[in-house]
C-alpha atoms as one frame of an Amber mdcrd trajectory, in Angstrom:
protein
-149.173 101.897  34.759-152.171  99.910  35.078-153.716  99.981  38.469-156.416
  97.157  38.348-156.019  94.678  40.836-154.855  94.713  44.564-151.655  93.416
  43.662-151.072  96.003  41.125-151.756  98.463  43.427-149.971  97.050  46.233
-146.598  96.272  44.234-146.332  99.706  42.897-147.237 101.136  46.635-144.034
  98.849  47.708-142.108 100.791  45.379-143.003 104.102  46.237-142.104 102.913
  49.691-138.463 102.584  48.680-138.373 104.443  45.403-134.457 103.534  45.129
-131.564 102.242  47.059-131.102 104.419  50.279-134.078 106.261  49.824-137.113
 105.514  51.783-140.808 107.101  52.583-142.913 106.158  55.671-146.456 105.237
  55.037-147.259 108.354  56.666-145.741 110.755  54.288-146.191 107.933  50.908
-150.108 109.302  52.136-149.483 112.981  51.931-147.996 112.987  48.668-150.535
 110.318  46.840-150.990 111.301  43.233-154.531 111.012  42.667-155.456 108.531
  40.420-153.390 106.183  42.425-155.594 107.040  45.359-158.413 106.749  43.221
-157.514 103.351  42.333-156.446 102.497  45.996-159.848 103.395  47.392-161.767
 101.824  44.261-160.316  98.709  45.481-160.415  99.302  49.316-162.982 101.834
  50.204-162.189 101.788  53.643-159.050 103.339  53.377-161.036 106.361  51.556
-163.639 106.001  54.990-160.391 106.469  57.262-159.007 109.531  54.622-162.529
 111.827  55.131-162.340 111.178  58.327-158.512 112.034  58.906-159.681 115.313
  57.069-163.091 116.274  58.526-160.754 116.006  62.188-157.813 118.071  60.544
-159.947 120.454  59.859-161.713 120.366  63.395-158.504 120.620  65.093-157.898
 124.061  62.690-161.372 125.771  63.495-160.646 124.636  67.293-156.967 125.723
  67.185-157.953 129.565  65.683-160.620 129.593  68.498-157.804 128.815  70.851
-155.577 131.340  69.719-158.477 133.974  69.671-159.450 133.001  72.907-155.835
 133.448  74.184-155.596 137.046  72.293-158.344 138.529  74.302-157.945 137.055
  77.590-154.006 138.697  77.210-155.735 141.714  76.359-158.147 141.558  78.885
-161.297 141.470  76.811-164.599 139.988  77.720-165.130 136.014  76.865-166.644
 135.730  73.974-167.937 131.972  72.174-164.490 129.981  71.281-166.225 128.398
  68.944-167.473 131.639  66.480-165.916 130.872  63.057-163.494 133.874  61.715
């Protein structure tokens, strides 16, 4: 399939939406599973969607490095170790 134009891109996104009777897929999850030259296409044709992606992932992968720190954190105060820098990469 040919994914030139908004409308191209937009029909077949409707689709994937509802790929057949009974069966549906929020936005949300249509996202995660993206094959890539669709996205490709999708953010050749409106960039700002690939702006709001990075960004999505640079603070997914925040909330990970903040969330091991966290659980480090927790580990030695239950073992009653000295504070250390929550935010020291593993």
């Amino acid at each position: 399939m040919q994914f030139d134009t908004e409308a191209e891109v937009r029909d077949f996104l409707r689709l994937c939406l509802e790929p057949r009777p009974g069966m549906t897929r929020t936005p949300a999850r249509l996202a995660e599973i993206m094959p890539g030259p669709l996205y490709e296409a999708l953010v050749r044709l409106a960039p700002h969607l690939g702006e709001l992606h990075d960004e999505a992932d640079r603070l997914e992968a925040e909330a990970r490095a903040a969330n091991r720190a966290y659980a480090r954190a927790l580990a030695a105060w239950i073992e009653n170790e000295p504070h250390t820098n929550p935010h020291q990469e593993d």
